[in-house]
N, C-alpha and C positions, 0 to 999 in steps of 0.2 A: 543302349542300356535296357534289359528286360525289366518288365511289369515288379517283380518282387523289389529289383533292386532299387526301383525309382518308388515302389511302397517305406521301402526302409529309409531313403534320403526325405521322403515327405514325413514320416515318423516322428528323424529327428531334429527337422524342421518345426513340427508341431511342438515339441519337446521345448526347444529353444526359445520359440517365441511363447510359448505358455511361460517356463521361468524367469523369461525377462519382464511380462504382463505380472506375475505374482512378486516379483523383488521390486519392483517399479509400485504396485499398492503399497507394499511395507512401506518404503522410501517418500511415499505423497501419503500414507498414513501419518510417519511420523515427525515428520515437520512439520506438519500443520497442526498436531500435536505441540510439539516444542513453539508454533510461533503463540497459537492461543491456547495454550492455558490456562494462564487465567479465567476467561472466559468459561470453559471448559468447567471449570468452579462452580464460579456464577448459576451455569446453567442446571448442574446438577441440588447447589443447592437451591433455586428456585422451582424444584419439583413440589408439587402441595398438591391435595385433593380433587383441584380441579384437571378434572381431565384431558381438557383441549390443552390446559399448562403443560400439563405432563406429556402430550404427544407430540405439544410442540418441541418442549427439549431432547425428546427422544428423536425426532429428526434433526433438528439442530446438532446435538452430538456428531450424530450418528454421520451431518454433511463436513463434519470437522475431521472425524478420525478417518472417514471414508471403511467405513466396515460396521456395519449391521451387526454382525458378528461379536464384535467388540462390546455394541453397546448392550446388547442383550445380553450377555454374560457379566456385563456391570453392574445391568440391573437387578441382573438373578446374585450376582455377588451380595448386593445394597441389600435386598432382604434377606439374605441368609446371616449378613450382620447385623439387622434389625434396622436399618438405617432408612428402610423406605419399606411403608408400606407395599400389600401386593394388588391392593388397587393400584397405586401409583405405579408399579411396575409394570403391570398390564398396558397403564396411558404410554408408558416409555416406549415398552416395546411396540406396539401400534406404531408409535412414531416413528420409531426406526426403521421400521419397512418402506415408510414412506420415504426417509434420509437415503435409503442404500440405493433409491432409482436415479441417484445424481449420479452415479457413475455412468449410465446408459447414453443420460446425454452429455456427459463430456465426449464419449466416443464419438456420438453425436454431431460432434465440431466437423471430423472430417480433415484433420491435420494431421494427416499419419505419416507425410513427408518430410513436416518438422519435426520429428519425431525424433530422428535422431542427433540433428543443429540444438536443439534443446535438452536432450542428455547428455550433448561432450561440452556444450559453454555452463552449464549448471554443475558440470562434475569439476571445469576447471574453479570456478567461486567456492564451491562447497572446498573443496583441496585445500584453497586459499585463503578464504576469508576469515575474518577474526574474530571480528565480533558474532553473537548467538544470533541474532535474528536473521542477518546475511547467509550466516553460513545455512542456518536451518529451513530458512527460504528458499535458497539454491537446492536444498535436498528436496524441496516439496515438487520445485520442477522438475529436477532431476529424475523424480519418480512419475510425472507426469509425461516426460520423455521417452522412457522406458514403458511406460501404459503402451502409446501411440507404438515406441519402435516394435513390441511385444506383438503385437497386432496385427502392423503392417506385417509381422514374420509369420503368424498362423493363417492372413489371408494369403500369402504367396505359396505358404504349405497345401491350404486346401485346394487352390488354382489348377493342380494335376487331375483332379478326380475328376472336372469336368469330360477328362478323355477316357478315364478309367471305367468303361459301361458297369463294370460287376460289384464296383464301388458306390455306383450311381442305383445301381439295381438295390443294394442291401439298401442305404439310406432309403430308396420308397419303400421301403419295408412301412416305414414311421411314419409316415406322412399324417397329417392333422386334419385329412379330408372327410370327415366323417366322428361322431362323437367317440366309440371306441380309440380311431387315432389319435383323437387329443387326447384322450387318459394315457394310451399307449408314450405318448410321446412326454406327455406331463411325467409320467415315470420313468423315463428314460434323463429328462431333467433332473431329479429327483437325484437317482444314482449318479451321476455326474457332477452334483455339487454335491454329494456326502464323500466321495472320492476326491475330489480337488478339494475340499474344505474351503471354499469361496464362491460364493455363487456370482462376486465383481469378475472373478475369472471362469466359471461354464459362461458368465453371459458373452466376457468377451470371444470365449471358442462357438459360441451360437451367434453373434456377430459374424466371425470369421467365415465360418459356412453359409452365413442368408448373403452376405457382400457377393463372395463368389461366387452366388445360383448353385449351390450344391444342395441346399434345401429353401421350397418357398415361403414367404412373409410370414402363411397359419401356422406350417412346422416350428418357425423359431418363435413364433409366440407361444407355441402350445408348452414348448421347451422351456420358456421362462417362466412359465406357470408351476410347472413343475420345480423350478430351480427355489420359488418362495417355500417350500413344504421342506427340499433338504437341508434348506439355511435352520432351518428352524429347529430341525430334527437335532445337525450337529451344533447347534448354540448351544441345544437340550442337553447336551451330552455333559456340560460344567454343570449340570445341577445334581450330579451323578456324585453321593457323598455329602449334600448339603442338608439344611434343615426341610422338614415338612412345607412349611412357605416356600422357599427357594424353589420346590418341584413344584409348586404350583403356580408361578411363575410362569416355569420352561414349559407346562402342560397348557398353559391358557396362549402361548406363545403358537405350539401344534397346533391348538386348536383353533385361534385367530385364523393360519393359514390355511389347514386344509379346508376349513367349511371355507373359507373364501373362494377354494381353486377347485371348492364343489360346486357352490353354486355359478360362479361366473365361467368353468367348461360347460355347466349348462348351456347357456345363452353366446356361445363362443362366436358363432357366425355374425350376430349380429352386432354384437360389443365391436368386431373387428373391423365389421361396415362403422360404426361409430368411429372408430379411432384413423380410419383412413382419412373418412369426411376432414375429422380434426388437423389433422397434418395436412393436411391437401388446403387449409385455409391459411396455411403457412408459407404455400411452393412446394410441399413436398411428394412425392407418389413413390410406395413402397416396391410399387411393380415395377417402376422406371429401372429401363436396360442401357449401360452406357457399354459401349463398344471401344475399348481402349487399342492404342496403337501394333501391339501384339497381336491382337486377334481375339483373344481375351475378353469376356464379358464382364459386367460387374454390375450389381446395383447399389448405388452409394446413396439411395434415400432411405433404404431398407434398415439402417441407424437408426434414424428419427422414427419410424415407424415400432421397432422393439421397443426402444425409448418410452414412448408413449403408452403401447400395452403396457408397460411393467410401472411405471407412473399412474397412470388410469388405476389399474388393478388396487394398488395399494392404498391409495386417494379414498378409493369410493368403498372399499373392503373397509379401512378406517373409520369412514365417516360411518358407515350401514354400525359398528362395532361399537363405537364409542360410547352412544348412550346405555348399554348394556357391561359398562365397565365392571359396576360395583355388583351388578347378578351376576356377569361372570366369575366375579372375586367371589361369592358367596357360593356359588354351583360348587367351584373345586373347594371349598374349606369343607362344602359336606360331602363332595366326594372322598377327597383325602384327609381324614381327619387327623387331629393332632397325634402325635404320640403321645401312651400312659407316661412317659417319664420326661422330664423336662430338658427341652431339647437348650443346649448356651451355643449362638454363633459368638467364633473361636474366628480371630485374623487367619490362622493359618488353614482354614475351609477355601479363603480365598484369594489363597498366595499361587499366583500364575494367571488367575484369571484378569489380574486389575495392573500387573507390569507392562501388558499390552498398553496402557494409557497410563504414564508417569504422573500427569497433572490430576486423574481421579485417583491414581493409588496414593499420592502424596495425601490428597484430603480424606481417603480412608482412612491412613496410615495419622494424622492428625486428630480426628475423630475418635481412634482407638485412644490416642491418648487422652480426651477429655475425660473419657471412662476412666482411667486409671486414678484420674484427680479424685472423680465421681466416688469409687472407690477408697482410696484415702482417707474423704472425708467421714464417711461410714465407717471406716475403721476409730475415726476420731473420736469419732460420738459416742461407742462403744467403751473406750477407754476411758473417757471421762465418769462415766458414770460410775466404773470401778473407780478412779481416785478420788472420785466426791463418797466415797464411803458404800456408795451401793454393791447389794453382794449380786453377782453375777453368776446365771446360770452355765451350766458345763455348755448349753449349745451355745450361747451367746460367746463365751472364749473362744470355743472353737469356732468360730463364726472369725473372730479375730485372725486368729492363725490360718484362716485356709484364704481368706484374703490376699493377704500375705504372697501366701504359694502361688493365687491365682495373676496378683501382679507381678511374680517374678515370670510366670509362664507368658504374659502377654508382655514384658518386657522384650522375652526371646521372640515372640510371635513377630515384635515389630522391625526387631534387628534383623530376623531372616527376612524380611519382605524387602525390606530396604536396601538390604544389601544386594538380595537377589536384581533389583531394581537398577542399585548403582551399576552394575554389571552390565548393564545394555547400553546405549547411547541415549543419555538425556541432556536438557541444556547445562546450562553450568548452575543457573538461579535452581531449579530441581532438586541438581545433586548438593548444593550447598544448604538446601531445604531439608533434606531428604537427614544430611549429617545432626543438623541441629537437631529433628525430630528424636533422632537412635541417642544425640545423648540426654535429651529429656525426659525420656523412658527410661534410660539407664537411671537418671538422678530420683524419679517417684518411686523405681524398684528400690534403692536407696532410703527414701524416705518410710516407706514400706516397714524395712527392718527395723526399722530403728522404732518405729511405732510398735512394731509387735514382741521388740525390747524393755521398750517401757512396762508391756504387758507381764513379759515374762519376770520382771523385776516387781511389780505388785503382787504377783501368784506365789514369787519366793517369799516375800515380806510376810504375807497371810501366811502360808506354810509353816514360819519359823512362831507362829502366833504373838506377830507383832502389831504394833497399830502409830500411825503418825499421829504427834498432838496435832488439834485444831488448829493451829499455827501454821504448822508445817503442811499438813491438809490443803488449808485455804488457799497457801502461798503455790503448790502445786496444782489447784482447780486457777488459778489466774492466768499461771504461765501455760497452763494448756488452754485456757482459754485465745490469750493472746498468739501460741504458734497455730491455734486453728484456724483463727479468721486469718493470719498470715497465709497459710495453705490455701483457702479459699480466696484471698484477692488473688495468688498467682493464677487459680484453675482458672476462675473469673478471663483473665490476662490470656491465658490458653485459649481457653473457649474461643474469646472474642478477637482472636489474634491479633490482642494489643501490644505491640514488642515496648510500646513507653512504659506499659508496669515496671520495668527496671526503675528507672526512679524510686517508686514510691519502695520498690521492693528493699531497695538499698537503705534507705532513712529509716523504717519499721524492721528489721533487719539490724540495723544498728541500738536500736531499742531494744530487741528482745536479746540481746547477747548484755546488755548494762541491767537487764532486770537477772538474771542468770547469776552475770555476776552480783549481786546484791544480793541475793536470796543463798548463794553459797557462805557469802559474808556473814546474815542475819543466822544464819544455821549452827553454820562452825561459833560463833559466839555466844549463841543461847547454848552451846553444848556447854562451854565452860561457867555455867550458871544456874544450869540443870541436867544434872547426867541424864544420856540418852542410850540407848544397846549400840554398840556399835557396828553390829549388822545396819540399822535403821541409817545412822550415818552415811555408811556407803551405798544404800541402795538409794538415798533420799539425793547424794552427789551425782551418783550416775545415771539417775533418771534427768537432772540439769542438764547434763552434758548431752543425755541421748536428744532434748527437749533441742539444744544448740544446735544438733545436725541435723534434725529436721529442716528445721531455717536455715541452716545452711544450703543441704539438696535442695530445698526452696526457690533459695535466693539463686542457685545456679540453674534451676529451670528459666528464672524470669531472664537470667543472661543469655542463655540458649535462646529464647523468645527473641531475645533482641539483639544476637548477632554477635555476641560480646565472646570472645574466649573467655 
């Protein structure tokens, strides 16, 4: 077989075991994903000001989803929805860099022959198994299998070059011997994760070439240095379209990495002598040559050795970075200042970035809806003041009505996210999460109308230059009263994702439909005892009635909450 064609069979070698290494992350993404979840919640909502909190969840995620990637475009998502500060984000992301060096040492283990025993018995459980946590366990291996088979296939690809001189010649092109090499090669990382879009995969193709001796221990470190600057660059690339905050996020992200992979190629020789000492008090030596039974060389400490550079790196770059969280937060507000016009994050800024993680898109996807209550109620307050007789300004109506528009708009925001979401593979508790949520939004855009019904039925009444007696007045400022705070224990109940409000929602509920009917009673009988216009009749019925469906979409948010058809 000549040189080209034995070029072209290691190609699609490489090929092969690169998209078994990238469908094998997906697959150990997303079942660890599906198993903690909840957790996954938890963690994000215990993000707060303190910033060792915040870097811790942002590795914590980040050891969950297994992608860096993921979590930095969540948290650039979180503040372009207003949902997390851009201190807070800066701690996440920090943290995440430290999260994404798990994947180094699972390589690490050294199990690239169970590699593929562990992707055909997890693919037969996942086939097979019934329940969620099984089947989505078996997926987490299953992609764990596929890492290792992925691997084993790019180190067996790169194994030919050792004979290949002209191949061997190009790669010392790079080499890490000297400080221009390691920038050289640090850029050569760089473009290698903005091209693969994973730097868990350039690391495992830099893996693959330090195991075979195709490049030594400084080359593949200098390469993973450079791999933190293109994760960073392409996380950057979701903030492309977002709020002012949101870019400064993904800029304090760049800029965490590259001063980091500025100053520590400073100091590269000797960081390196540190990190051998380190692993060398473990058993390991990155230079160690094993001679395998082919003839074949390999070094299989040379794992634990990248491992540790890219762990080290991140560790100590975080820790040097952290107390300059809130100067860094403040450097980018005055570099990039707000925009003149008032910028609203809109769900659909961050539809794509947050279906990667079902368990955060659901509590974004949840979140929007507290807003929508939030909303609501403001609409409520509004309303009231016109029917306790106060005259109301043209902005203040219009204030009503774009309300309105703005919850029917995020009603659709929520429907498309969700649905986009149901679309992929989630567990079954998600997507049954996921439904409740779409029709709870549907029932507030509901509630919506019918409020800025109410409104448009007061603007006819005054138009026709009519006026309700004090009777009638009064008996309308109660029953708005009573479906307001009705409104408010279900948001309440939302908020606090109390699915028991159905109870109480049921019994208060039942009330406000017997004050309805009583006050239709009390109306139509004072009519035949004092003539009233009969415009005022039907507008004075139909605002009852619109008052009833209120509390009805109400009462069917609080059943959604709880599970109820």
């Amino acid at each position: 077989m000549d040189e080209s064609a034995s070029a072209f069979l290691m190609f699609l070698s490489l090929i092969a075991g690169l998209g078994v290494f990238l469908l094998g992350m997906k697959y150990l993404s997303e079942g660890l994903q599906a198993i903690a979840g909840d957790r996954l919640r938890k963690m994000i909502q215990a993000v707060t000001n303190n910033r060792f909190m915040a870097a811790g969840v942002g590795a914590g995620v980040t050891c969950l989803v297994q992608s860096s990637h993921v979590t930095v475009i969540t948290a650039i998502g979180f503040v372009n929805a207003g949902f997390m500060t851009l201190s807070q984000a800066i701690g996440v992301i920090m943290g995440a860099n430290i999260g994404t060096t798990i994947t180094g040492w699972v390589l690490a283990l050294n199990i690239g022959d169970q590699g593929l025993p562990m992707l055909g018995i997890s693919a037969l459980v996942y086939r097979f198994a019934k329940k969620d946590k099984l089947r989505y366990g078996a997926m987490a291996v299953m992609g764990l299998g596929m890492i290792f088979f992925g691997l084993e296939l790019m180190k067996d690809a790169f194994a030919p070059i050792q004979q290949m001189p002209e191949f061997l010649v190009w790669f010392q092109k790079f080499e890490a011997d000297n400080y221009i090499g390691v920038l050289k090669c640090a850029a050569v990382g760089c473009v290698m994760t903005l091209i693969v879009q994973s730097s868990s995969a350039t690391l495992g193709i830099t893996i693959g070439l330090a195991v075979t001796g195709v490049i030594p221990f400084h080359t593949a470190a200098a390469l993973v240095m450079g791999q933190n600057i293109g994760t960073a660059i392409s996380a950057s690339l979701a903030a492309i379209g977002t709020t002012t905050n949101a870019k400064r996020a993904a800029y304090a992200h760049i800029i965490f990495n590259v001063v980091g992979v500025a100053w520590i190629t400073a100091i590269f020789s000797p960081y390196l002598v540190l990190v051998e000492r380190f692993v060398g008090l473990f058993g390991f030596d990155p230079a160690e040559v094993v001679t395998l039974p082919d003839g074949r060389q390999t070094y299989p400490d040379v794992t634990a050795g990248i491992a540790a550079v890219h762990s080290g790196f991140n560790i100590v770059n975080t820790l040097v970075f952290l107390p300059f969280t809130h100067a860094l937060a403040d450097l980018l507000t005055r570099l990039f200042p707000d925009r003149e016009f008032r910028e609203e994050p809109h769900l659909t800024l961050l539809d794509g970035r947050l279906i990667a993680t079902p368990a955060i898109g659901i509590e974004q996807s949840r979140r929007e809806l507290v807003r929508m209550g939030e909303q609501i109620d403001r609409m409520l307050q509004r309303v009231r003041k016109a029917i306790a007789g106060e005259q109301l300004s043209e902005s203040e109506v219009d204030k009503i009505f774009h309300k309105e528009e703005v919850l029917d708009i995020m009603q659709k925001e929520v429907t498309v996210f969700l649905t986009g979401l149901l679309s992929s593979s989630v567990p079954r508790a998600v997507a049954d999460e996921a439904r409740r949520i779409i029709r709870m939004a549907d029932e507030y855009e509901s509630v919506s109308d019918y409020i800025a019904n109410i409104m448009k039925l007061l603007l006819r009444h005054q138009k026709a230059d009519l006026v309700f007696n004090q009777a009638d007045r009064d008996s309308l400022v109660r029953l708005h009263d009573e479906v307001a705070d009705y409104i408010a224990m279900v948001n309440r109940g939302c908020a606090e994702n109390h699915p028991e409000i159905v109870s109480k929602a049921h019994s208060r509920g039942d009330g406000i439909t017997h004050i309805v009917r009583d006050l239709r009673g009390t109306h139509l009988a004072g009519v035949s005892v004092t003539p009233v216009n009969p415009l005022t009749t039907v507008i004075y019925t139909d605002m009852l009635n619109a008052y009833r469906r209120v509390k009805d979409h109400a009462m069917n948010v609080a059943e959604a909450l709880a599970g109820q058809k």
